[in-house]
C-alpha positions as CSV (number, residue, x, y, z in Angstrom):
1,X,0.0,0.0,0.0
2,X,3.0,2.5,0.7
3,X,4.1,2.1,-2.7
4,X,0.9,2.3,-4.2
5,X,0.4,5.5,-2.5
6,X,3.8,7.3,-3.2
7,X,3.9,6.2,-6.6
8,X,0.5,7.8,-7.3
9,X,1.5,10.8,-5.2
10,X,4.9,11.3,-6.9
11,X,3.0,10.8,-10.7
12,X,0.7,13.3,-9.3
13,X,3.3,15.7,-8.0
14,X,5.5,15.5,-11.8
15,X,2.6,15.6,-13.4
16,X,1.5,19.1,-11.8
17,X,5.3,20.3,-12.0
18,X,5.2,19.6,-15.4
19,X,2.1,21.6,-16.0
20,X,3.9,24.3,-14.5
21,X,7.0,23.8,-16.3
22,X,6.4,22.9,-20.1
23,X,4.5,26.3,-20.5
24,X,6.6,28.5,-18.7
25,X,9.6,27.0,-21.2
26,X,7.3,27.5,-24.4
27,X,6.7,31.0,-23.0
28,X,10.2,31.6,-22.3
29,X,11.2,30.9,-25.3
30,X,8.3,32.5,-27.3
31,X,9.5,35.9,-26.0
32,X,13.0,36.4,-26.5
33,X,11.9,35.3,-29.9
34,X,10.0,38.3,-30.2
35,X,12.0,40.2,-28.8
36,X,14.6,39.2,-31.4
37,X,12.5,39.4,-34.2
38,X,11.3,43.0,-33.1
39,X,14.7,44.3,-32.5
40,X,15.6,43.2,-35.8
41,X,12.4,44.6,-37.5
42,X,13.1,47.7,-35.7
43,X,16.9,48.1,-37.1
44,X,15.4,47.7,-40.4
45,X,13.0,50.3,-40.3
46,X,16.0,52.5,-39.3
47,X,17.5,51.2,-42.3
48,X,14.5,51.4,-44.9
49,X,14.0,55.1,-43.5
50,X,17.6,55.8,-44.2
51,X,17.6,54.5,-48.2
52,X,13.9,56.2,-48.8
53,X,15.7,59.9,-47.4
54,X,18.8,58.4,-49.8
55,X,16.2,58.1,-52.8
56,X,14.5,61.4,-52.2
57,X,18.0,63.5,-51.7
58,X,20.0,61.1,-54.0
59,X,22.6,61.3,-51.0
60,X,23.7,57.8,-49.9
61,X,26.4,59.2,-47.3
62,X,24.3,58.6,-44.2
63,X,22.9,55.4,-45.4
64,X,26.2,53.9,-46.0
65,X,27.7,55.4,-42.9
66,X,24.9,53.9,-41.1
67,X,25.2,50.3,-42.6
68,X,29.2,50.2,-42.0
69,X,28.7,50.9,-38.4
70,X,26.0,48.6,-37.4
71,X,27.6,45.7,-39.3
72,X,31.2,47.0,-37.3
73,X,28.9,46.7,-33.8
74,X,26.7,44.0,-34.0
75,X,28.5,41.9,-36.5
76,X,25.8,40.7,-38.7
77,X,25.8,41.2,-42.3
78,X,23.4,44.0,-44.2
79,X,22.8,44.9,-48.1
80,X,19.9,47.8,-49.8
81,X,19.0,47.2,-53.4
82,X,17.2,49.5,-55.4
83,X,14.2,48.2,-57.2
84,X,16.8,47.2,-59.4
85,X,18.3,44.9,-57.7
86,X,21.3,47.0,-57.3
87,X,23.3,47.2,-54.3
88,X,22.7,50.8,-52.7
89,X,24.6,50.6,-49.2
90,X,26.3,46.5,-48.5
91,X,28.6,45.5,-45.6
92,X,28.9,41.6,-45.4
93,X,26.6,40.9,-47.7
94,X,26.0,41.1,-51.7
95,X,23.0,41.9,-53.9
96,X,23.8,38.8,-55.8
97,X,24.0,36.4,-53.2
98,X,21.8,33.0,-54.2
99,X,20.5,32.7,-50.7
100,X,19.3,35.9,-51.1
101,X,17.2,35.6,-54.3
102,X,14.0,34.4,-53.2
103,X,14.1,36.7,-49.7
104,X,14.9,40.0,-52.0
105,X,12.2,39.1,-54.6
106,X,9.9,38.6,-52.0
107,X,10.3,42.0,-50.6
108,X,10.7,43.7,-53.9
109,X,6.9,42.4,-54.3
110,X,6.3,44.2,-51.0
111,X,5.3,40.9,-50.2
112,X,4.9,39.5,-46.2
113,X,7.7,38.5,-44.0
114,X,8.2,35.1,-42.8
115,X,7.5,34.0,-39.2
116,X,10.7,33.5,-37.3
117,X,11.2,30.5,-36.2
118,X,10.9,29.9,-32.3
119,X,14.2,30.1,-30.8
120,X,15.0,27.1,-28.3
121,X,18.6,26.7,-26.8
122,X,20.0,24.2,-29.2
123,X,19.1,26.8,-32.2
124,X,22.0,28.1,-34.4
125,X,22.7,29.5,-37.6
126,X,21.1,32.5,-39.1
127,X,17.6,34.0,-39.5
128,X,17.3,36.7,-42.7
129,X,14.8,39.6,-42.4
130,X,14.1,41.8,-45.7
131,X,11.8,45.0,-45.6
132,X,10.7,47.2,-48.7
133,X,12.2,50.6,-49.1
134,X,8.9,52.5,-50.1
135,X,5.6,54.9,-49.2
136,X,2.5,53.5,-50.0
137,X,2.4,50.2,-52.8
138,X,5.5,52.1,-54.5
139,X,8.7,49.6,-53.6
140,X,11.8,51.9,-54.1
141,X,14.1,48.8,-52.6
142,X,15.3,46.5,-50.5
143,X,17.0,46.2,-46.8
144,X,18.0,42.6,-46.4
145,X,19.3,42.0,-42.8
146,X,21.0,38.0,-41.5
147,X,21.0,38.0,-37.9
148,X,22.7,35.3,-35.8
149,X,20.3,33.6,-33.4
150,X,22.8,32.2,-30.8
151,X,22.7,35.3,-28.7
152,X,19.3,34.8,-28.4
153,X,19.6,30.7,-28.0
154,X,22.2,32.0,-24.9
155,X,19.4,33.5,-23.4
156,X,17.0,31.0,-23.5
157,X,19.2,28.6,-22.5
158,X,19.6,30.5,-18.7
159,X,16.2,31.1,-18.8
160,X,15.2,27.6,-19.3
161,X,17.8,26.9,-16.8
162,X,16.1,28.9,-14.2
163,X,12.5,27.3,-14.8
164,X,14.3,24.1,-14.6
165,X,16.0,24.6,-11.5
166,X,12.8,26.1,-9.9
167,X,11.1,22.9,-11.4
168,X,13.7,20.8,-9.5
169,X,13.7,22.8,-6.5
170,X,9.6,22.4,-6.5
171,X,9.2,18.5,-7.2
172,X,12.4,18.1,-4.8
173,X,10.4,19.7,-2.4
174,X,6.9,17.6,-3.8
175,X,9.0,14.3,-3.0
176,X,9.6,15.5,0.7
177,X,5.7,16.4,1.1
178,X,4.6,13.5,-0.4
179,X,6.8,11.5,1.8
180,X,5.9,13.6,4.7
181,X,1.8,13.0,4.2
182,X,2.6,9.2,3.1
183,X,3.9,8.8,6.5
184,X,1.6,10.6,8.3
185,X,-1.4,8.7,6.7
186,X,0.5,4.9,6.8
187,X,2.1,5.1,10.1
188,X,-1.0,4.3,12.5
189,X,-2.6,1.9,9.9
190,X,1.4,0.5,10.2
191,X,1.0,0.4,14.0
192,X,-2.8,-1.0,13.9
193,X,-1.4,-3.7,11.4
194,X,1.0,-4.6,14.9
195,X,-2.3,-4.4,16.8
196,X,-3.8,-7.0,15.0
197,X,-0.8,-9.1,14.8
198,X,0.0,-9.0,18.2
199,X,-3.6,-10.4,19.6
200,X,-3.2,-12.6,16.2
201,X,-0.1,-13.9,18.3
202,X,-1.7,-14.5,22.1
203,X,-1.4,-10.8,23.6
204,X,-4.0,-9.6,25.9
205,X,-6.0,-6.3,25.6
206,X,-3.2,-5.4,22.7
207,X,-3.6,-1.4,22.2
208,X,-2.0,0.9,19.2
209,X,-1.4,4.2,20.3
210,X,-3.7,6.1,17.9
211,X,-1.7,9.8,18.6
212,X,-1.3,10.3,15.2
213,X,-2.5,10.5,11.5
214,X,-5.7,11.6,10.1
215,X,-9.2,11.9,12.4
216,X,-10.9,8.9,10.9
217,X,-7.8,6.7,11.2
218,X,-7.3,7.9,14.9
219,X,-11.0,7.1,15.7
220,X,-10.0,3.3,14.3
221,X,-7.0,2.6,16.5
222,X,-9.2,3.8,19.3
223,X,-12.0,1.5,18.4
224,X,-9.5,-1.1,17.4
225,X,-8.4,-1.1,21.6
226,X,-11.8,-0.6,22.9
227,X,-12.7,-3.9,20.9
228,X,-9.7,-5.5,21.9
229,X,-10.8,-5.1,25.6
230,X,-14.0,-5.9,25.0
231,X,-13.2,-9.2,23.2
232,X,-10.4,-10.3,26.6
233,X,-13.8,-9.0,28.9
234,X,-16.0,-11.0,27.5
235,X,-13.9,-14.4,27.2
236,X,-12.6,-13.9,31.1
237,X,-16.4,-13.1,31.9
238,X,-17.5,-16.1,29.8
239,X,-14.9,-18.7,32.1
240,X,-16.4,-17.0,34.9
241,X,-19.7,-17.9,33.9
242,X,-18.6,-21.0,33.0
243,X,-16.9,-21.8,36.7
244,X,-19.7,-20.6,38.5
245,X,-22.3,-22.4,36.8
246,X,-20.4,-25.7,37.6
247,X,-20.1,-24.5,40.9
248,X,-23.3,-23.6,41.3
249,X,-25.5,-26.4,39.1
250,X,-23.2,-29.1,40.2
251,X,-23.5,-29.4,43.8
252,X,-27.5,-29.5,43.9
253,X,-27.2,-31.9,41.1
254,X,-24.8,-34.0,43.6
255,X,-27.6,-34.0,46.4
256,X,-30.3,-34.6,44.4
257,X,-29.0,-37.7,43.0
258,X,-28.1,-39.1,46.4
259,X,-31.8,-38.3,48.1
260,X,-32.6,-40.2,45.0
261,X,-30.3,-43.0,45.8
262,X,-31.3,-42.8,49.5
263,X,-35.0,-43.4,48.5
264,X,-34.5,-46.4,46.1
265,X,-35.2,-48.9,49.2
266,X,-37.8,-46.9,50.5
267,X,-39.7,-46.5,47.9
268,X,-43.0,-48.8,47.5
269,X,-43.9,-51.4,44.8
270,X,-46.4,-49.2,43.4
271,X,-44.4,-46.3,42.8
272,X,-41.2,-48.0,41.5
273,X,-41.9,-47.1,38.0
274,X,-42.3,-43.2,38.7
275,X,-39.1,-43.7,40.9
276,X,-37.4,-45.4,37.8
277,X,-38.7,-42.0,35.6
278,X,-37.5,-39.7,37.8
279,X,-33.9,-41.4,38.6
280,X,-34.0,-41.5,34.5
281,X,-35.2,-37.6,34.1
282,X,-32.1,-37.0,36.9
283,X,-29.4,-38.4,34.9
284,X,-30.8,-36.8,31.7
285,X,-30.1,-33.2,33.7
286,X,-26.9,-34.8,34.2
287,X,-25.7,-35.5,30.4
288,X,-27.6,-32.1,29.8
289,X,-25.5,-30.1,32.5
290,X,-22.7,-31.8,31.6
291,X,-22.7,-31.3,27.7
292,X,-23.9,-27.7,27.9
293,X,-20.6,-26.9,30.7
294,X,-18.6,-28.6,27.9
295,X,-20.4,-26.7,24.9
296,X,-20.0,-23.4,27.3
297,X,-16.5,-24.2,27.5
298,X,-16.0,-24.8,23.9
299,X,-17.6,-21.8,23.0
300,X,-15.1,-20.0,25.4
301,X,-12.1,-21.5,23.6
302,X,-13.1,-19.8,20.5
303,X,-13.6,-16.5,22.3
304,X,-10.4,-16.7,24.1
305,X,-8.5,-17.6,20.7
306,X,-10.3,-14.7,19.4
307,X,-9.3,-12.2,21.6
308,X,-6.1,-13.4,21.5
309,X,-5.9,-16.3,24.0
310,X,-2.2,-18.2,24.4
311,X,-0.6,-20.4,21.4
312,X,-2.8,-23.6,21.4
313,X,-0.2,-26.6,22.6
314,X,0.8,-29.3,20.4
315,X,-0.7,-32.7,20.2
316,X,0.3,-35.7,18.3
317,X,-2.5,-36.9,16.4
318,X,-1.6,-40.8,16.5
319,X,-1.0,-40.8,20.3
320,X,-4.3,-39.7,21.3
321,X,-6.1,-41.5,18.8
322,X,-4.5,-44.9,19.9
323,X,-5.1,-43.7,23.3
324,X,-9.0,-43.2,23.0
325,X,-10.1,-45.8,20.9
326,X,-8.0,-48.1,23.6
327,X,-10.7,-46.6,25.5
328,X,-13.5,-47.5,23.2
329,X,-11.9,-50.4,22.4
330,X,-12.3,-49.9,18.4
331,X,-8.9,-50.7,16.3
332,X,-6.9,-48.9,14.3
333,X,-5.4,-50.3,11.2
334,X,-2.0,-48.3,11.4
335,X,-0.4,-45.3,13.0
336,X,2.2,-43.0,11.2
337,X,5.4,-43.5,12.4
338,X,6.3,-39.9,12.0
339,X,4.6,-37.7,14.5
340,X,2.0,-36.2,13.4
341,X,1.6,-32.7,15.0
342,X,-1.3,-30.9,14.8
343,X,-1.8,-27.4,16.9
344,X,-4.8,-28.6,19.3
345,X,-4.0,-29.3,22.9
346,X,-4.6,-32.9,23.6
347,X,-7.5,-32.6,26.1
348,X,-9.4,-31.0,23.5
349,X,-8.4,-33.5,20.7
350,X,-9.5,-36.0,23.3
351,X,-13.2,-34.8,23.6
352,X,-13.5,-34.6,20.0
353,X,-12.3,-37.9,19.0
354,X,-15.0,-39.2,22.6
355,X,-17.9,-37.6,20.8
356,X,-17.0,-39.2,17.7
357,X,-16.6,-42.8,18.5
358,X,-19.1,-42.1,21.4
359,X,-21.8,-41.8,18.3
360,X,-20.1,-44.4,15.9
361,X,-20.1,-47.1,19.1
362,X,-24.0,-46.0,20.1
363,X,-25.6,-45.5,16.4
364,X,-23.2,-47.4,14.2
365,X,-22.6,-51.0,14.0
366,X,-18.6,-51.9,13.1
367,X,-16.2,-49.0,13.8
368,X,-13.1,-48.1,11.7
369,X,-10.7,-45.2,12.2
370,X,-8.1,-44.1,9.7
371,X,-5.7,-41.1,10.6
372,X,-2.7,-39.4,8.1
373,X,-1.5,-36.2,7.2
374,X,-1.3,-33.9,3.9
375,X,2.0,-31.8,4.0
376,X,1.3,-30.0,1.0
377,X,-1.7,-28.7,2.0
378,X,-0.4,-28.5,5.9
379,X,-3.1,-30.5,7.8
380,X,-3.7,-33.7,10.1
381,X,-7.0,-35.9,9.7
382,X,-8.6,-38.4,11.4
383,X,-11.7,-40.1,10.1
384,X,-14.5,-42.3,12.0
385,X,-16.5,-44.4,10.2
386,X,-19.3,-46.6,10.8
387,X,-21.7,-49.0,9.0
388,X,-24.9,-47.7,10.7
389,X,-28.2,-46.2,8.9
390,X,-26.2,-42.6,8.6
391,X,-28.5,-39.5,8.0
392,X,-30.0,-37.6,5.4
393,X,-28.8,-34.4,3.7
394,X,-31.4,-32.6,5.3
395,X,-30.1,-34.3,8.7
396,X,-26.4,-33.8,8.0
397,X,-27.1,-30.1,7.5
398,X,-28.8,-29.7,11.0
399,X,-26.2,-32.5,13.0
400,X,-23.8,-29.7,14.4
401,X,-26.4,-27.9,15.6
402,X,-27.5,-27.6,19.3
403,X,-29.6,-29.7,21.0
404,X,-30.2,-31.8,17.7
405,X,-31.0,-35.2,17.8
406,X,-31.5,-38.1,15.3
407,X,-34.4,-40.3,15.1
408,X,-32.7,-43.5,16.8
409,X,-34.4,-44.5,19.9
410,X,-31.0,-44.3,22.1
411,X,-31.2,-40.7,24.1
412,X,-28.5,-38.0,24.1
413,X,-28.3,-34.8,24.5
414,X,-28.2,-33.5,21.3
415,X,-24.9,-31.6,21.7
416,X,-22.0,-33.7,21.5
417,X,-21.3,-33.2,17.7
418,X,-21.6,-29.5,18.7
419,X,-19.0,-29.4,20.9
420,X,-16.8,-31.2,18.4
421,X,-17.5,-28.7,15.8
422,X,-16.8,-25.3,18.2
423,X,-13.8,-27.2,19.4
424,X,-12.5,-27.8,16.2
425,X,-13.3,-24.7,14.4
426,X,-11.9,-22.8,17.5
427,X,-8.7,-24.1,16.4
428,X,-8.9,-23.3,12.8
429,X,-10.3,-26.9,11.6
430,X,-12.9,-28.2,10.2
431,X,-15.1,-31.4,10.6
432,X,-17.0,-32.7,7.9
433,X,-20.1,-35.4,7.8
434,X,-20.7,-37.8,5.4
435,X,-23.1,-40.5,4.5
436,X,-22.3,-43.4,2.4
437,X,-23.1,-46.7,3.8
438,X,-23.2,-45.3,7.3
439,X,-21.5,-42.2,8.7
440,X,-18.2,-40.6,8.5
441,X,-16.8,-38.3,10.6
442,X,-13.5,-36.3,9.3
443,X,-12.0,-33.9,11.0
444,X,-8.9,-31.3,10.1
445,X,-6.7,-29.4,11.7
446,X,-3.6,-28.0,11.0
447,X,-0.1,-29.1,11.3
448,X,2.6,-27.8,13.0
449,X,4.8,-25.5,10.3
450,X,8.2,-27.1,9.7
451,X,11.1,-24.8,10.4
């Protein structure tokens, strides 16, 4: 983004100096050229006055006198013809001159001048200004005038020098400003980038200092650490929540099932079967209390990795899987022998892989689970499969959520494969349900980087 900016600054910011620049150089130029060709025009006015007096008086002292010492000062050649084509007054230059012809003819016929060419600081060579001798449409001669233009090519040259120079001096200083202003807009958004990186990386309540730049971007950073301690609040509020609710739920839940227990010899042959129901209807609250503290907590892993909670640990996928379906007592056709390290803590992995076999063992019939890794594309999997009826589309889609339950007659509480999922998303997996000749449960998560 920095370079995007100054490069559109610093286009910006050439382009305008150019604007300024180009013009000021045409300008430049444009007038010393006029200047040059009106001081020439005027010397041949002089001139043209000086042979019409010489016609009238038939004196041609003062002309020639005139025409030796301009050619002696300024150095450039001048010739009058009559409206013969005969040379009246010449220094440096000849009536018969080829180069001539065409400008002398063309003046004879009291025709126009040419334009002079604009002068630019690599112009040389000559320029050639004629003017009729005359009153009126009668042409009595000729003044024929070549004037060198590298006086005038001088000047431009140390004026363009100057525009250039100020042109330099102005996009030098254009770089500095657009530097200046490219830091001054980039350098919170550079220290809110390090905000974001930092809770990215396991800081708590990670603030930018928003003192400078623009209004709008302040306002951000300060939004930026108001969110940030927001986010920490509200995952130490939810473990609060979550310790007091076991505290709080689990100890009546204790000393209801012992009355319960206590009452089981006392209670009468009619009223066994409501006794049954309501030890059944006690150990349902159970399950429920205890999946929704271990949704609750699940939930509260995400938030905490959200706001920034510590580096997950490390767990090795094969380990824990042996060790849980040793539990379950399902086999496992083969293990990696390279570790395969996947950034989950192991408790966590541990629940997820109980839900899973947990609902393979209950609703399944045979059990398989298959475990591996894909380097290339940086994750670990581990599959659980079964052979039982499976579920629908329609059922797959809803199987994650809460309190969700199949159609099979066995009771749960709906929120084991919830918990799975929040766990494993939490730490940036996925798990995925499909159904082909029962039900397969994959689940990804991502390896450890190699350094």
């Amino acid at each position: 983004m920095r370079r995007r900016l100054l490069l559109v600054l610093l286009l910006f910011s050439a382009a305008a100096v150019a604007a300024f620049a180009i013009p000021l150089l045409s300008a430049t130029a444009a007038e010393r050229t006029q200047r040059f060709a009106i001081g020439r025009t005027a010397d041949l006015d002089r001139f043209a006055a000086l042979a019409q007096q010489a016609d009238t008086t038939g004196d041609r002292t003062a002309l020639a006198d005139e025409v030796a010492a301009y050619v002696e000062l300024y150095g450039e050649p001048v010739v009058v013809v009559d409206a013969r084509r005969e040379a009246v007054a010449q220094a440096g230059l000849t009536a018969d001159d080829p180069a001539l012809a065409r400008v002398l003819d063309a003046a004879l016929r009291n025709q126009p001048a040419q334009e002079v060419p604009v002068v630019r600081p690599w112009s040389s060579g000559h320029v050639v200004f004629a003017r009729p001798v005359g009153t009126g449409t009668r042409v009595a001669g000729a003044v024929v005038l070549r004037a060198s233009v590298d006086r005038a090519a001088a000047d431009v040259a140390a004026r363009w020098l100057w525009v250039l120079g100020g042109a330099l001096a102005a996009g030098l200083a254009s770089v500095l400003l657009v530097v200046a202003v490219t830091r001054w807009l980039l350098k919170p958004l550079a220290e809110l980038a390090v905000g974001v990186r930092a809770v990215a990386a396991g800081e708590r309540r990670a603030h930018v200092p928003g003192s400078s730049g623009p209004p709008e971007v302040r306002e951000l950073s300060e939004s930026f650490n108001r969110m940030s301690d927001a986010v920490t609040e509200a995952a130490d509020q939810q473990r609060r929540l979550i310790a007091d609710t076991s505290h709080q739920l689990r100890n009546p839940m204790a000393a209801l099932r012992l009355r319960m227990d206590t009452l089981r010899d006392q209670v009468r042959p009619g009223g066994r079967r409501a006794y049954r129901a309501g030890v059944d209807e006690v150990e349902r609250l159970e399950s429920l209390l205890d999946g929704l503290l271990a949704l609750a907590a699940a939930e509260s892993t995400a938030t905490e990795v959200a706001a920034g909670g510590r580096e997950p640990g490390l767990a090795d996928l094969g380990a824990v899987v042996v060790d849980r379906t040793g539990f379950w007592e399902v086999p496992v056709p083969g293990v990696p022998v390279t570790p395969v390290l996947v950034r989950c803590p192991e408790s966590e992995l541990a629940q997820v892989l109980d839900v899973l076999l947990d609902n393979a063992v209950k609703y399944g019939g045979a059990v398989e689970v298959g475990l591996g890794a894909d380097r290339v594309a940086g994750i670990g999997w581990v599959e659980v499969r079964d052979d039982g009826p499976g579920l629908t589309p329609e059922q797959l889609a809803l199987a994650t959520t809460r309190f969700w339950r199949g159609t099979s007659d066995r009771r749960g509480s709906g929120l084991g494969l919830a918990i799975a999922d929040r766990l494993v998303r939490a730490r940036a997996g996925t798990l995925v349900l499909t159904s082909v000749d029962g039900l397969t449960a994959r689940v990804e998560l991502p390896l450890e980087p190699l350094l």
